[in-house]
FIKOLZA-1660 file (N, C-alpha, C; in steps of 0.1 Angstrom, whole numbers, plus 5000, padded with zeros to 4 digits):
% residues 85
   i   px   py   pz ch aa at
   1 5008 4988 5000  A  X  N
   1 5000 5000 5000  A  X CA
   1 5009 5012 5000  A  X  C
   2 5004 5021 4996  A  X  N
   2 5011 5036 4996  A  X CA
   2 5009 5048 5002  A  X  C
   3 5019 5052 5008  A  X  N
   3 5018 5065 5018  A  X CA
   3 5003 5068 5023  A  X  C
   4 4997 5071 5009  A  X  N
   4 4985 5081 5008  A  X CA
   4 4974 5071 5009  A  X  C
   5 4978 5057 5010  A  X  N
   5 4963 5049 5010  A  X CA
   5 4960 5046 5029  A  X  C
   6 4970 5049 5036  A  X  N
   6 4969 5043 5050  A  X CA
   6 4972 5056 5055  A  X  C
   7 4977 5070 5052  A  X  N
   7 4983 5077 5058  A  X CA
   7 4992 5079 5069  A  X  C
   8 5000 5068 5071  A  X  N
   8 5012 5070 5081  A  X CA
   8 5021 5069 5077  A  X  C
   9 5028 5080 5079  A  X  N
   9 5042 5083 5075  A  X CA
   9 5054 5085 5085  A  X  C
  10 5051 5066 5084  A  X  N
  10 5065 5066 5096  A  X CA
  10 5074 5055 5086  A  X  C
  11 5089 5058 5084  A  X  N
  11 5098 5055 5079  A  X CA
  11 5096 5037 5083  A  X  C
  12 5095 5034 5094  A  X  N
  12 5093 5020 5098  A  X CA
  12 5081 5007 5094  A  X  C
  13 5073 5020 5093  A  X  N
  13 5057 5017 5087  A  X CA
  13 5062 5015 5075  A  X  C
  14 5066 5023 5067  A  X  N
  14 5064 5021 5049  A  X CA
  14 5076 5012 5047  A  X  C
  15 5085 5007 5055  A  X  N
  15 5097 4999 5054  A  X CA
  15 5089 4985 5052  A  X  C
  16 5088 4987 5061  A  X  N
  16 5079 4968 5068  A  X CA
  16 5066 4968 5058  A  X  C
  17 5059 4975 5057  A  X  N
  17 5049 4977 5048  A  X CA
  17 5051 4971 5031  A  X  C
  18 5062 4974 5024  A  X  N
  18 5072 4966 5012  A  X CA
  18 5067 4954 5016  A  X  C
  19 5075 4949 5027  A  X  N
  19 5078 4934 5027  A  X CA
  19 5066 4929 5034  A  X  C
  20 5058 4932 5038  A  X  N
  20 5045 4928 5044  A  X CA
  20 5037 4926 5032  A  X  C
  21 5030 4938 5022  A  X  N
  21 5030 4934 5011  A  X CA
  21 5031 4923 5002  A  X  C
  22 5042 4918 4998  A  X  N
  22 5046 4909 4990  A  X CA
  22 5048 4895 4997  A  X  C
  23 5047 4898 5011  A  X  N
  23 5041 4882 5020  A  X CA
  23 5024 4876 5015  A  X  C
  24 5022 4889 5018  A  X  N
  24 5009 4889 5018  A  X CA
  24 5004 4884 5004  A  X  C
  25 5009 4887 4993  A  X  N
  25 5007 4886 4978  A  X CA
  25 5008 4871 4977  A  X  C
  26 5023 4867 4982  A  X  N
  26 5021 4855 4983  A  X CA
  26 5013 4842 4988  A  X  C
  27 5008 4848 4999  A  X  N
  27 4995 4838 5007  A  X CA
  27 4986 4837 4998  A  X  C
  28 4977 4849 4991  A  X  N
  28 4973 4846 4982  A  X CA
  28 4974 4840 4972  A  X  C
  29 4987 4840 4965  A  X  N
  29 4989 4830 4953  A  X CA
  29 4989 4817 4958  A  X  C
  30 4996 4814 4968  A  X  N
  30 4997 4801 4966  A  X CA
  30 4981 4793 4973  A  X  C
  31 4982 4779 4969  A  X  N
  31 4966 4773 4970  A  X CA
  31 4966 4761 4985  A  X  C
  32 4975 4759 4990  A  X  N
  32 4978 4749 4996  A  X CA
  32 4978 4755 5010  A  X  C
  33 4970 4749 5019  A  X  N
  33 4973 4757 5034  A  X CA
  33 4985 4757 5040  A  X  C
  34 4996 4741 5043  A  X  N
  34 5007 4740 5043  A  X CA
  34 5017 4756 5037  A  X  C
  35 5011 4759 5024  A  X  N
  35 5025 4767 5020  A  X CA
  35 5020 4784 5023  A  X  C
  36 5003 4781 5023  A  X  N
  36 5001 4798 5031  A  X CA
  36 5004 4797 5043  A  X  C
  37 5004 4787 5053  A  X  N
  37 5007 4788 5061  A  X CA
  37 5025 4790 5072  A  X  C
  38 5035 4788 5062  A  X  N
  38 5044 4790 5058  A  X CA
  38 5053 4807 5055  A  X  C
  39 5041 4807 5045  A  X  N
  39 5043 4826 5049  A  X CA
  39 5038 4838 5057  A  X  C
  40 5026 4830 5060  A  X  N
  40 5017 4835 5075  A  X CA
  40 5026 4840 5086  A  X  C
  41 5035 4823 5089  A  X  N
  41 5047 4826 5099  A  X CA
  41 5057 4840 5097  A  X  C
  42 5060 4838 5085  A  X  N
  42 5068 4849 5078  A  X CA
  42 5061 4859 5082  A  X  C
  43 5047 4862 5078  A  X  N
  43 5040 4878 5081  A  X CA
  43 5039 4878 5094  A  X  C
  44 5039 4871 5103  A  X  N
  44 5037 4872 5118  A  X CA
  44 5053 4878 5125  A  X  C
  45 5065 4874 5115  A  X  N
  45 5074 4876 5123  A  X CA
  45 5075 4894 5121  A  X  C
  46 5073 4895 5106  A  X  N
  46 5072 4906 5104  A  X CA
  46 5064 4917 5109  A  X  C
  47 5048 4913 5114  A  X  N
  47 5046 4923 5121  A  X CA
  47 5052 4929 5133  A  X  C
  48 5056 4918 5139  A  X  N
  48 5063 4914 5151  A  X CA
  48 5074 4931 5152  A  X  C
  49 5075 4935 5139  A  X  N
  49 5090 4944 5139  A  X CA
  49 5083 4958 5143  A  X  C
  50 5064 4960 5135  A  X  N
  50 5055 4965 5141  A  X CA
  50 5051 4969 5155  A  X  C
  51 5047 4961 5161  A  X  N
  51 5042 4953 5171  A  X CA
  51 5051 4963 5181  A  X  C
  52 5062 4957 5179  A  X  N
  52 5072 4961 5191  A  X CA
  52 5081 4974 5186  A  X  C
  53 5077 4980 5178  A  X  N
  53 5083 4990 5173  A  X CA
  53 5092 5002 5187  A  X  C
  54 5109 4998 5190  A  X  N
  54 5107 5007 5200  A  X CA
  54 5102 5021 5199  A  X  C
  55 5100 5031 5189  A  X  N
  55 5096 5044 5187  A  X CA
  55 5081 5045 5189  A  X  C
  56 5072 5037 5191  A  X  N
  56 5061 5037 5196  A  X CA
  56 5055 5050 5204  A  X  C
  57 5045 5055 5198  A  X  N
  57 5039 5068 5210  A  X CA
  57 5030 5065 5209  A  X  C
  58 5023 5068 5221  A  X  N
  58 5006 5064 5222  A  X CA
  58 4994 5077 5220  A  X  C
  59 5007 5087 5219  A  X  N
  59 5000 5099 5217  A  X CA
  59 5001 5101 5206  A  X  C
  60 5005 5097 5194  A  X  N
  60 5008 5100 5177  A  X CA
  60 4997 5087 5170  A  X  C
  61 4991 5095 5164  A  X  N
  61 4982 5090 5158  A  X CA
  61 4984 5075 5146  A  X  C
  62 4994 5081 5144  A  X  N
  62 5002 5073 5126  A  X CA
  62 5002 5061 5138  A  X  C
  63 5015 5060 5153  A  X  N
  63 5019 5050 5157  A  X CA
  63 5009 5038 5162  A  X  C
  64 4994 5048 5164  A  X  N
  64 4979 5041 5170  A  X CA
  64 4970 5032 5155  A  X  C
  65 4973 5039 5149  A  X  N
  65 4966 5032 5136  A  X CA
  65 4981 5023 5129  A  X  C
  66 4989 5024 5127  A  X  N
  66 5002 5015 5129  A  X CA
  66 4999 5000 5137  A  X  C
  67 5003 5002 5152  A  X  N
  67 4997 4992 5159  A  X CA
  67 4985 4984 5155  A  X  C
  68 4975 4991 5155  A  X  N
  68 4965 4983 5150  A  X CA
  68 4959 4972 5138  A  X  C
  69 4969 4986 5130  A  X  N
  69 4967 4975 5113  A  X CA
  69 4977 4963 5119  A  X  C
  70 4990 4962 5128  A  X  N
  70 5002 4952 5127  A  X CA
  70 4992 4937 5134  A  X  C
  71 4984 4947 5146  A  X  N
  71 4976 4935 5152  A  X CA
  71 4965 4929 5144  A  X  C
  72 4961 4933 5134  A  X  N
  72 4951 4929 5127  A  X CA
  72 4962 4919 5115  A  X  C
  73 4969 4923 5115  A  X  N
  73 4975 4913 5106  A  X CA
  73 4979 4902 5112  A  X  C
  74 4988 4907 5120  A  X  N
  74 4989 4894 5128  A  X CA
  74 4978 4880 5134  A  X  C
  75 4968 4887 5140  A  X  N
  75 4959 4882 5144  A  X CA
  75 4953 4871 5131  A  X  C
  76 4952 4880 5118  A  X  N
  76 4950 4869 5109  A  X CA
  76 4960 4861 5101  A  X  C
  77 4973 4864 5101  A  X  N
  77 4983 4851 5099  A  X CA
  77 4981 4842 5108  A  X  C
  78 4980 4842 5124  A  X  N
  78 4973 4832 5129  A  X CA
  78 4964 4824 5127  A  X  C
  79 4954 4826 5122  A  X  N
  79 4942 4819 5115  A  X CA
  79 4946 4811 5103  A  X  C
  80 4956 4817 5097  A  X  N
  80 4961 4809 5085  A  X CA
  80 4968 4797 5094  A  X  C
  81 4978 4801 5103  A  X  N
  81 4980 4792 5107  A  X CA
  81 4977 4779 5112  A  X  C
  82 4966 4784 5117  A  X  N
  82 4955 4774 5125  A  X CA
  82 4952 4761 5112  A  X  C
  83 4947 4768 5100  A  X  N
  83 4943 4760 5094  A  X CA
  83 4953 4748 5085  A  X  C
  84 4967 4750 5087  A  X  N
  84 4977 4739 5085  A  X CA
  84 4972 4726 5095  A  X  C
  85 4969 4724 5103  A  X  N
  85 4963 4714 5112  A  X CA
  85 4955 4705 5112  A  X  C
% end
């Protein structure tokens, strides 16, 4: 996604955001739960860089809607996960 479609412009956001992206692309293409589930882990580690971002403020907006989108991702790489099982 780009700058202007999520509006937070934090250097760490749009870093991780690339490579979250093209995880994400992946899960989709591939058809097999084993191999989405595979890059799920991958998106999970990645948000993880989110998640725990030390620059974090609770009073900046970008870093609250940041957080949120990382947990929502997260929360559903999980689910991918789940269903390898």
């Amino acid at each position: 996604m780009k700058k202007k479609e999520l509006g937070i412009s934090c250097p760490v956001f749009l870093r991780q955001e690339i490579v979250i992206k093209d995880i994400t692309a992946e899960i989709n293409r591939v058809k097999r739960a084993r191999e989405k589930a595979a890059f799920a882990e991958e998106l999970q580690r990645e948000t993880n860089v989110l998640v725990t971002c030390p620059d974090y403020d609770d009073k900046k907006l970008d870093c609250k809607n940041c957080r949120f989108i990382a947990d929502l991702r997260k929360k559903t790489a999980g689910l991918i996960i789940k269903l390898k099982s």
